[in-house]
C-alpha positions as CSV (number, residue, x, y, z in Angstrom):
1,X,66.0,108.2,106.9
2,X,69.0,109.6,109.2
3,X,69.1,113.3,109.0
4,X,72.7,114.1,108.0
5,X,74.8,116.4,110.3
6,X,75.6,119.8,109.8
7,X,79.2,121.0,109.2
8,X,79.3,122.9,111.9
9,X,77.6,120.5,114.1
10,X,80.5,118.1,113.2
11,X,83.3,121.1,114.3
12,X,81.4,121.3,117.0
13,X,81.5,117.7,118.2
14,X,85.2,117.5,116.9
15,X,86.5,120.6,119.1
16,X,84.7,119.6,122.1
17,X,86.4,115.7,121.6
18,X,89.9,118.2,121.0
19,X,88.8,120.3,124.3
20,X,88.5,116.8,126.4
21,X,91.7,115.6,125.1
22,X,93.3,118.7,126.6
23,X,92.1,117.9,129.9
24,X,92.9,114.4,129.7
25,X,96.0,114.5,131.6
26,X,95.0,116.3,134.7
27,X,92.2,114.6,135.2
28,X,94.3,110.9,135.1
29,X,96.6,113.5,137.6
30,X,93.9,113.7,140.0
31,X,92.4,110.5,139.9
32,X,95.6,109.0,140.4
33,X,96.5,111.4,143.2
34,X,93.1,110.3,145.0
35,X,94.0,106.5,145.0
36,X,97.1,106.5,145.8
37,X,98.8,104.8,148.9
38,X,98.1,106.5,152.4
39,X,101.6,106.0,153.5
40,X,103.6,107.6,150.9
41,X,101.2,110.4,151.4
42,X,101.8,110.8,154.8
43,X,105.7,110.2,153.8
44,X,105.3,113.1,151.2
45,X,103.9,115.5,153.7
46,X,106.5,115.0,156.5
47,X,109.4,114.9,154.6
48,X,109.2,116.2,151.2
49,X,106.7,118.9,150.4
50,X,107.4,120.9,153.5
51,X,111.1,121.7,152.6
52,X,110.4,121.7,148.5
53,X,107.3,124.3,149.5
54,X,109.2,126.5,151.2
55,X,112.1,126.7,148.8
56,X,109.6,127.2,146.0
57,X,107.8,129.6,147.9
58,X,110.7,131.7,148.8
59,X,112.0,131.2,145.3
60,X,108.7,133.2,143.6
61,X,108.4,135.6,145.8
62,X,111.7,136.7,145.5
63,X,111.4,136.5,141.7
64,X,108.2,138.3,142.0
65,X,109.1,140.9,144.0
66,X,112.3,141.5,141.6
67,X,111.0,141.3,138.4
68,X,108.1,143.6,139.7
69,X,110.5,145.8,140.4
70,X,112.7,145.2,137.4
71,X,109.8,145.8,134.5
72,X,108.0,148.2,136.6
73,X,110.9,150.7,136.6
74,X,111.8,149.8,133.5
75,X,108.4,150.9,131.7
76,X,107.9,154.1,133.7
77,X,111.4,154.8,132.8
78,X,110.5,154.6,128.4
79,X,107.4,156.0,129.0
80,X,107.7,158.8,131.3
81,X,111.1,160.2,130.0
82,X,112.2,161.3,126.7
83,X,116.3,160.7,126.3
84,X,118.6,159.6,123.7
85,X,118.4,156.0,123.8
86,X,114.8,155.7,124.6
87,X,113.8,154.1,121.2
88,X,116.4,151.7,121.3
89,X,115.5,150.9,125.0
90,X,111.8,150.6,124.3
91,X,112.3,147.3,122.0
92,X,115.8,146.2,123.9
93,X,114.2,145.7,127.3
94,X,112.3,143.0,125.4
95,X,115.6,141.2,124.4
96,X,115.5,138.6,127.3
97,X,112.6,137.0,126.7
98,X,114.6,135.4,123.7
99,X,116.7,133.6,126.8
100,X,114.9,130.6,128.5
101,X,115.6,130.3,132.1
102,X,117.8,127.1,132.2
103,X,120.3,128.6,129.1
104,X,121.0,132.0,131.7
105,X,121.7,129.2,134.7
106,X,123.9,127.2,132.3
107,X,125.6,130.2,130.9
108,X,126.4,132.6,134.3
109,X,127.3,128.6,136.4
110,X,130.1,129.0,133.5
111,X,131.0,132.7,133.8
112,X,131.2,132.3,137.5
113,X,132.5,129.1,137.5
114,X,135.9,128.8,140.1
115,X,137.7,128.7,136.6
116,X,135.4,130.6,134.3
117,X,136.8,134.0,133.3
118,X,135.3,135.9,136.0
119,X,137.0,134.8,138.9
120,X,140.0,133.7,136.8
121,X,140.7,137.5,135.8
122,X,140.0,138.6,139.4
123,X,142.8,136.1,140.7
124,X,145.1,137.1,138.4
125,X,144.5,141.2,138.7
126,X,144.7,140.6,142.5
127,X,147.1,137.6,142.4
128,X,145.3,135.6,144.8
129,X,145.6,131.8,144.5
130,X,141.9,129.7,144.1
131,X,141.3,129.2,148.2
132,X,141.9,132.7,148.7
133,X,139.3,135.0,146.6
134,X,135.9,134.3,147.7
135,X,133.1,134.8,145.7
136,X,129.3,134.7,145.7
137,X,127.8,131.3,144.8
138,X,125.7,132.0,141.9
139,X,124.2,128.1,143.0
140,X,121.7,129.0,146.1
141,X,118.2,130.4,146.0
142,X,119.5,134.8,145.8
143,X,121.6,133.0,142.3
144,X,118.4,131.7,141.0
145,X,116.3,134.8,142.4
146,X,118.6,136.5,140.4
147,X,118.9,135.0,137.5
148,X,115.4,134.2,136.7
149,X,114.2,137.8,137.5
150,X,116.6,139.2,134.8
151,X,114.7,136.9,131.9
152,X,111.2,137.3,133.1
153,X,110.8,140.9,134.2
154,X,110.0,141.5,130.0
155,X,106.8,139.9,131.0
156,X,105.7,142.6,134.0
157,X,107.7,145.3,131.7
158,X,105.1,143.9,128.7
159,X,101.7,144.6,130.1
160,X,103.1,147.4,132.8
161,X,104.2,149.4,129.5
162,X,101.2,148.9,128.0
163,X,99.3,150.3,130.8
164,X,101.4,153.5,131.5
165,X,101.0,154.3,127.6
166,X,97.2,154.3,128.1
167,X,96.6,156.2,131.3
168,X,95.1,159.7,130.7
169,X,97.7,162.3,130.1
170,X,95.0,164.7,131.8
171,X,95.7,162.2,135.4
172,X,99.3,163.4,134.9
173,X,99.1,166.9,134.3
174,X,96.9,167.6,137.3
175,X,98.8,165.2,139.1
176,X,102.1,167.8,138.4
177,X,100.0,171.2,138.6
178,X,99.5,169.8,142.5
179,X,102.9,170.4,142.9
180,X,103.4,166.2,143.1
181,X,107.0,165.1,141.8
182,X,107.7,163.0,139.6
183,X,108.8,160.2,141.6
184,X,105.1,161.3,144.3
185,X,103.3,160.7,140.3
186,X,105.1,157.6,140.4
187,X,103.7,156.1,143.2
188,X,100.2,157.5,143.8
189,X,99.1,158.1,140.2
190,X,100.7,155.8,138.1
191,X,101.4,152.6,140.3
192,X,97.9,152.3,141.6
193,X,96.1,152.7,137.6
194,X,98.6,150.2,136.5
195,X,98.4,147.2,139.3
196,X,95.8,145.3,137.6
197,X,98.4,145.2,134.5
198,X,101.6,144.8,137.5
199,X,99.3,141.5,138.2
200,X,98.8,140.2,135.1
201,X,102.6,140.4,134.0
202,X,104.3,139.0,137.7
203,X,101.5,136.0,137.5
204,X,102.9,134.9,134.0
205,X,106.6,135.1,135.4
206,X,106.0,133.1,138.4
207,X,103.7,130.5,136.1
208,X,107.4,130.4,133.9
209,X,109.2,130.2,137.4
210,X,107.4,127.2,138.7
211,X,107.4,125.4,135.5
212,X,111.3,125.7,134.9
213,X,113.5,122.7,135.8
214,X,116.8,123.1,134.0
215,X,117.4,126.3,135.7
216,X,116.4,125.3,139.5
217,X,118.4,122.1,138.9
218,X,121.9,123.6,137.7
219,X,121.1,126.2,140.6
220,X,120.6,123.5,143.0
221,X,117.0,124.8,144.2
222,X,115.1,121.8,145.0
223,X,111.6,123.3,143.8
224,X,107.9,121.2,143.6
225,X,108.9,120.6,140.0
226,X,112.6,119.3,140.3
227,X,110.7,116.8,143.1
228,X,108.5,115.3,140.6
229,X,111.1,115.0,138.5
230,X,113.4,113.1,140.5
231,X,110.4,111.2,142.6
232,X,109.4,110.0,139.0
233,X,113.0,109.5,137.6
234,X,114.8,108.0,140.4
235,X,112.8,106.9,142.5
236,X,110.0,105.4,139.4
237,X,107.3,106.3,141.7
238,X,104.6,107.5,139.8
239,X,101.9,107.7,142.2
240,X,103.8,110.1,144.7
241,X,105.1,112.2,141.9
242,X,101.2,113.1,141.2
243,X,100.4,113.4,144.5
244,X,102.9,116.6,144.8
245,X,101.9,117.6,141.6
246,X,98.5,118.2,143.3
247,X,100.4,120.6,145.0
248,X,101.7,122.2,142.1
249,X,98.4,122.5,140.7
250,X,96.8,123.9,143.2
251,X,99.7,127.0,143.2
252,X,99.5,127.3,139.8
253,X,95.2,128.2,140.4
254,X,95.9,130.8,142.7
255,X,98.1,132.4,140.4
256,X,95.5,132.0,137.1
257,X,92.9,133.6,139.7
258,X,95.1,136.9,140.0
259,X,96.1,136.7,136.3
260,X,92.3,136.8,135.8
261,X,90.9,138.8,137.8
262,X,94.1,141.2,136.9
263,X,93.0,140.9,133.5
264,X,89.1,141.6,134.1
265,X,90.4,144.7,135.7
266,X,92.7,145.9,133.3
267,X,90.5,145.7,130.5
268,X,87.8,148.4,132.7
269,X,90.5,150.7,133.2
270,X,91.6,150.5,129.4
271,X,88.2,151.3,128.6
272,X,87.6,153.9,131.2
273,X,90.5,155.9,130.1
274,X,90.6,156.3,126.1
275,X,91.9,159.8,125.8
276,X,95.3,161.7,125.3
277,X,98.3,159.7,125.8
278,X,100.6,160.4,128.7
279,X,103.1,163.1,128.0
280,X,106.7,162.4,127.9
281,X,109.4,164.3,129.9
282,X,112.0,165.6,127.8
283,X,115.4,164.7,129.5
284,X,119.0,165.8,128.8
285,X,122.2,166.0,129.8
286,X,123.7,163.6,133.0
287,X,120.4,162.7,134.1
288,X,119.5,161.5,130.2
289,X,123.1,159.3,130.4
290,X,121.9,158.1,133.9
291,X,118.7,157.0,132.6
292,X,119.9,155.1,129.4
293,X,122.4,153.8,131.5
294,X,119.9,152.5,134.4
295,X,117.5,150.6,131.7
296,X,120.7,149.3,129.8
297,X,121.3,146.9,132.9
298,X,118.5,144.5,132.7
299,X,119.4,144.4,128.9
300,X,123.2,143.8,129.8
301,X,122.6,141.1,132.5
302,X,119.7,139.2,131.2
303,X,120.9,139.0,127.4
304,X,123.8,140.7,126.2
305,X,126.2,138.9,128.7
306,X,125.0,135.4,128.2
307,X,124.8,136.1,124.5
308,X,128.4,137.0,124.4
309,X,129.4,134.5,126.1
310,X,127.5,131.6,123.8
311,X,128.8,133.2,121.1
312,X,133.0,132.9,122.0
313,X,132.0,129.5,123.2
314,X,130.2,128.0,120.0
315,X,132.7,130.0,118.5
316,X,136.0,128.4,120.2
317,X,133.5,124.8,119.9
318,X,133.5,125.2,115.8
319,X,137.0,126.1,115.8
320,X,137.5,123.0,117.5
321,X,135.5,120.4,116.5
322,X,133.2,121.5,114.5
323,X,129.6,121.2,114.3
324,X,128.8,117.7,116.0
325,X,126.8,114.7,114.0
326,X,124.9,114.6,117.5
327,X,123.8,118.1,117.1
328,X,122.8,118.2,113.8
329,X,120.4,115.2,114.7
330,X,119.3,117.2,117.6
331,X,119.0,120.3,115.6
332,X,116.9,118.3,112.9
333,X,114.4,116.5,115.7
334,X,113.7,120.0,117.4
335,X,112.7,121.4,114.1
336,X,110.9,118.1,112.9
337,X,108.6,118.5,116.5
338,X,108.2,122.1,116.6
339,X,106.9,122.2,113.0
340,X,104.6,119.2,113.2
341,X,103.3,120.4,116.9
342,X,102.6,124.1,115.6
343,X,100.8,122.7,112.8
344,X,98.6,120.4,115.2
345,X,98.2,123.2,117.7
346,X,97.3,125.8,115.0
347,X,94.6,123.4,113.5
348,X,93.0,122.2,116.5
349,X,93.1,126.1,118.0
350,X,91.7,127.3,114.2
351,X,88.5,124.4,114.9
352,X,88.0,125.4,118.4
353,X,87.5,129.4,117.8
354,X,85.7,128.9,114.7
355,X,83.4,126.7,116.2
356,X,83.0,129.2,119.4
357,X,82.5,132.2,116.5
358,X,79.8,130.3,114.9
359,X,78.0,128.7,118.0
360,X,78.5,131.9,119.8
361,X,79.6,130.0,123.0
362,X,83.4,130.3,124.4
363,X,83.6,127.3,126.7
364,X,85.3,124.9,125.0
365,X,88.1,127.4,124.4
366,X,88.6,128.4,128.0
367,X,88.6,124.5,128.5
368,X,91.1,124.2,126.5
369,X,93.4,127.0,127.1
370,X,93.9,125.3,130.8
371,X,96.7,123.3,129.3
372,X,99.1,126.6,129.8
373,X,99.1,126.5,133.1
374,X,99.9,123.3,133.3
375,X,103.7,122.9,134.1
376,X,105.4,120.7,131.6
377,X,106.8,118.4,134.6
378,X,103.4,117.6,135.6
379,X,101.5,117.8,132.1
380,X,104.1,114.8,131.7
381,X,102.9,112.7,134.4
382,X,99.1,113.6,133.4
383,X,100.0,112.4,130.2
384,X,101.7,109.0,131.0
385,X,99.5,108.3,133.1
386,X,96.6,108.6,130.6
387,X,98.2,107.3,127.9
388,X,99.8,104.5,129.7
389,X,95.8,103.6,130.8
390,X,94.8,103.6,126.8
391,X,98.1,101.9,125.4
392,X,97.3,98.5,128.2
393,X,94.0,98.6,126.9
394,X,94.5,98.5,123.2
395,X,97.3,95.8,123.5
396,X,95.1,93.8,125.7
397,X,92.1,94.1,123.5
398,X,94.5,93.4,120.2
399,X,95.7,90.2,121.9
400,X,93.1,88.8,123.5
401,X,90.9,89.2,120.6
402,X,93.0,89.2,117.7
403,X,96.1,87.7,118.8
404,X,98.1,90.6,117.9
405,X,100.9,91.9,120.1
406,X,101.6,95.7,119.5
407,X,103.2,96.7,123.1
408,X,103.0,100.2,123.7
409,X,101.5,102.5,120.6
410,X,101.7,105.5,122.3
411,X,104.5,106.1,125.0
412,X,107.8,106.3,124.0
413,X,106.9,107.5,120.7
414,X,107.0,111.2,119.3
415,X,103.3,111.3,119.7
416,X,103.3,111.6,123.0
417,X,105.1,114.3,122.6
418,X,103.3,116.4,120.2
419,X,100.5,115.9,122.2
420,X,102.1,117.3,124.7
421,X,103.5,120.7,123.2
422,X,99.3,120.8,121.7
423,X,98.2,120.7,125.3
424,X,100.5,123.0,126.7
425,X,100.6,125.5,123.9
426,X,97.3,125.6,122.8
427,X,96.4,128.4,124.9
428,X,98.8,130.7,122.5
429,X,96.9,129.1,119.2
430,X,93.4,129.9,121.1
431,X,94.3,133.5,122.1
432,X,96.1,134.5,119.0
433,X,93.2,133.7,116.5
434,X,90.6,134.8,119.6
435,X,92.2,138.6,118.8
436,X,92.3,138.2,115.1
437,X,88.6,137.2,115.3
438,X,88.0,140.3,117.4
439,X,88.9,142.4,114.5
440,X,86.8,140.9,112.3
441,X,83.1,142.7,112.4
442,X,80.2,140.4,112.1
443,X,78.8,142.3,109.5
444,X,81.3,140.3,107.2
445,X,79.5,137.1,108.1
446,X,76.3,138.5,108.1
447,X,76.8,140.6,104.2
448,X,78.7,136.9,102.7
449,X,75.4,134.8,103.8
450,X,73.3,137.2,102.2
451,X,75.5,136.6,99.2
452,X,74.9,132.7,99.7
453,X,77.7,132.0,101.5
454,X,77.6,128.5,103.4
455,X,79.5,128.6,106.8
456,X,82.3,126.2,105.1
457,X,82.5,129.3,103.0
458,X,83.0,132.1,105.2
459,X,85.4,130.2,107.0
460,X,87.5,129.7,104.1
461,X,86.9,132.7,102.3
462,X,86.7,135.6,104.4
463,X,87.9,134.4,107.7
464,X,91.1,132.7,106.5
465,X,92.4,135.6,104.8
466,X,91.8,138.2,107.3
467,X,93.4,135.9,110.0
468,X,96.5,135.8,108.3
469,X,98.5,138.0,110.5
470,X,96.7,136.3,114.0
471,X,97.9,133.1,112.1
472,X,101.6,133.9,111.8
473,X,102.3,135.7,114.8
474,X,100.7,132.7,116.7
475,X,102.5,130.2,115.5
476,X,105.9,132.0,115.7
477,X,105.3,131.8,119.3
478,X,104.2,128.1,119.2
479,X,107.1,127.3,117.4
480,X,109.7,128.9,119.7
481,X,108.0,127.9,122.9
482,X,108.0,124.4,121.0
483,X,111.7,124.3,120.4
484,X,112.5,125.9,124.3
485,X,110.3,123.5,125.9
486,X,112.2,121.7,128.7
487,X,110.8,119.7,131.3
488,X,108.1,117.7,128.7
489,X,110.7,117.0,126.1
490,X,112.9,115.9,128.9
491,X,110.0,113.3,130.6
492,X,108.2,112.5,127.4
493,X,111.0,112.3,124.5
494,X,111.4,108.3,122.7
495,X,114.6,106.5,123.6
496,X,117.9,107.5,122.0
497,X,116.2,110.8,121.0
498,X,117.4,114.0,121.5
499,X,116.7,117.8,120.9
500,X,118.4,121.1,121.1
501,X,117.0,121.4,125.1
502,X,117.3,117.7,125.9
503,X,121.3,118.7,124.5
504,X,121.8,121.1,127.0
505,X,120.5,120.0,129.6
506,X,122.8,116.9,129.8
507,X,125.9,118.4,128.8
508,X,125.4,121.4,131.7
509,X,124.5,117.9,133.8
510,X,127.7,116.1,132.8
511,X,129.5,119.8,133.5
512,X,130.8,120.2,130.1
513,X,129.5,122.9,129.5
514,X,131.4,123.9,126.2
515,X,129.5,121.0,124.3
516,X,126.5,122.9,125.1
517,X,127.3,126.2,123.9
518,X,126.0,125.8,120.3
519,X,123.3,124.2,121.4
520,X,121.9,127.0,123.7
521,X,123.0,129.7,121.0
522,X,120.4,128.1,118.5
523,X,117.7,128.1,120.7
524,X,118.4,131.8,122.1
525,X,119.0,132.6,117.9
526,X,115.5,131.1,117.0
527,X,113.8,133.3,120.5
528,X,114.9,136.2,119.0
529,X,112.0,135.9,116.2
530,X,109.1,136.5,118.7
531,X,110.9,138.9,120.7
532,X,110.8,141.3,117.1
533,X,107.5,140.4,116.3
534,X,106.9,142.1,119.8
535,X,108.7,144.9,119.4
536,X,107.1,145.8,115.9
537,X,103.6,145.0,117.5
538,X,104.6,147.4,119.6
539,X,105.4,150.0,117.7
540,X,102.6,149.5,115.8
541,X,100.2,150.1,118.4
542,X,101.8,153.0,119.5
């Protein structure tokens, strides 16, 4: 007589098949990578890593440098200080996170555009004809440097903020009664408590850096990513494209290390350091204006401009010609994917913890949670290359056995896709219920089985509930990294389908850019929602 399984023995079998399933694609990456041709390796490394390294490399460190400085200042600036303004600053510096990178490219390349309204007014105030004003390309490497820095500094600003608003006001008073000013507090009291947290946030931006294609391409940065991209797209070289993937990869590890060991760090000096709140300086007058006026920049450049300038377009596009047939089936497939993936991700991330609360053991989350670092350029290629594999088998075993021919079951189809966004996002699913579980004392399990609570029980009845929050927050953030996602929509996405990203991008391709604009103001529109939830969370912990 077979001894029948456990529940939980069955979650646990099920999350580590989900966990496997996440790794799937990189490891078809790398065994690809291994057995490919020795030429085109050789090829790869002569001529087309070296010059895409160095332009990537230049690329983050320039972003990391600049949004270091960026959301550095910017959260000594609300937390040391007390001015008018402050409040509104505190949540406003968060506002360009709702921007993805590729819709600031698309949206300054039209601002700045030889016959955008930049240089148009300029010409006409200094009545110049076009060939004699010159003006800064926004399309090299200091344009994207730019650019990007002014939507990821929120991340440094993030965890940098959360940081200064721990460390011990006691470490700043004796800092001052030293006779230190404030900017000699800055820099050898503040700076050095807060680099683990400085780490963490710059880590995340470059991940977001190396992962965008829409931005580097309009910007004309040939980056690791845009590489693949084209090696794959134009070239339909598959093997080489994972061959400088492994490069990717292995760039995308060193910066997980620091993220981790920036994290392992911050978490002793949060601990070390529970005790009265740093004081805030109370600031009035000029300097007050000058201070308001200093953090209102990164808020004017990264999302107020490019807001304003989606809105008159989308605007001026209605007016014309409405809202588009093509748009609202682009609208309706975004949503369609973005509600089914959330769902997927949500369920499988909901199995995985449960089943790492109950066996006590948290490896198959961290396998799983790898998936984030993954860029979506390469994820793609992992994935058709894995799929691909399955797909040829099934069809050959359906025909040669049953005389059935299916073709592909997998690529091409929205499946693929899904799979995808679960992969890549699953990290935010894992992490979100991993802290609403941390709230939750054991002594809740521990008081329902002495109630006779089964485990199927407790999941539903106490654990559900109390998740709630986790839950929601979690898959807002699923959902709007769902709808933003780029490069895997672009690579992955079935014939003849299109979504609000996939939009863009080929309109600001084709260089029309006005057909995009409603497009990119939807996606910017639904960004917002996270970027509130932050700011309450926020204020909340405060």
């Amino acid at each position: 007589m077979t001894q029948k399984k456990s529940p939980v023995t069955a979650l646990f079998s099920l999350s580590g098949l989900f966990s496997l399933l996440a790794c799937l694609p990189v490891l078809a990456l790398l065994w690809t990578a291994l057995q490919g041709n020795s030429e085109i390796w050789d090829h790869l490394l002569q001529y087309v890593i070296p010059p895409t390294l160095i332009e990537t490399g230049l690329l983050l460190f320039g972003v990391g440098i600049l949004t270091i400085l960026i959301g550095t200042g910017s959260a000594w600036l609300v937390t040391a200080y007390q001015f008018r303004g402050r409040g509104f600053l505190d949540w406003a510096l968060l506002l360009p996170l709702a921007v993805p990178t590729y819709i600031i490219a698309y949206s300054y390349i039209d601002i700045l555009h030889p016959i955008g309204p930049v240089q148009t007014l300029l010409r006409d105030w200094l009545q110049l004809e076009m060939q004699q004003l010159w003006f800064p390309n926004i399309r090299s490497l200091w344009g994207a440097i730019f650019l990007l820095s002014f939507v990821l500094y929120p991340y440094v600003y993030l965890s940098t903020r959360a940081m200064f608003l721990m460390q011990s006001a006691s470490l700043i008073e004796v800092a001052r009664s030293l006779g230190l000013k404030p900017e000699q507090v800055f820099f050898r009291v503040a700076i050095p408590l807060a680099r683990p947290a400085i780490a963490v946030g710059a880590s995340l931006a470059l991940m977001e850096t190396i992962n965008d294609i829409g931005a580097t391409e309009f910007l004309g940065i040939k980056t690791l990513t845009l590489s693949i991209y084209s090696t794959w797209t134009n070239q339909s070289d598959l093997a080489s494209a994972a061959q400088i993937a492994i490069f990717m990869l292995l760039i995308i590890s060193l910066l997980v290390l620091v993220e981790r060991l920036g994290r392992r760090k911050q978490r002793y000096m949060n601990s070390a350091q529970r005790s009265r709140l740093m004081p805030a300086q109370p600031v009035t007058g000029a300097k007050a204006w000058l201070l308001f006026g200093l953090g209102l920049i990164p808020v004017i450049i990264g999302f107020l401009i490019p807001i304003s300038h989606l809105l008159v377009e989308s605007y001026q596009r209605l007016q014309y010609a409405g809202f588009s047939e093509y748009l609202l089936q682009a609208s309706i497939n975004t949503l369609t994917l973005a509600c089914i993936a959330t769902f997927v991700t949500m369920l499988i991330g909901f199995m995985i913890v449960s089943t790492a609360r109950f066996s006590r053991s948290s490896w198959l989350s961290r396998v799983a949670s790898l998936g984030y670092a993954i860029p979506g350029t390469v994820l793609a290629i992992g994935l058709m290359l894995s799929l691909g594999a399955i797909d040829h088998a099934v069809a050959d075993f359906l025909e040669f056995q049953l005389g059935l021919d299916t073709g592909l079951l997998f690529l091409g189809t929205s499946f693929t896709l899904i799979y995808a966004y679960a992969v890549r996002f699953l990290a935010i699913s894992i992490g979100g219920i991993e802290s609403g579980y941390n709230r939750i004392h054991g002594v809740f399990d521990d008081a329902a089985r002495n109630l006779g609570q089964s485990k199927g029980g407790i999941l539903t009845r106490i654990h559900l509930p109390l998740l709630r929050p986790a839950l929601i927050s979690a898959a807002l953030l699923i959902f709007v990294d769902c709808m933003k996602e780029l490069p895997a929509t672009l690579l992955l996405r079935p014939l003849n389908m299109e979504t609000l990203a996939t939009q863009l991008y080929a309109e600001a391709s084709r260089g029309t850019y006005e057909e995009g604009a409603i497009a990119a103001l939807l996606i910017v529109l639904v960004g917002l929602i996270p970027v509130i939830l932050l700011a309450r969370l926020g204020k909340t912990v405060r």
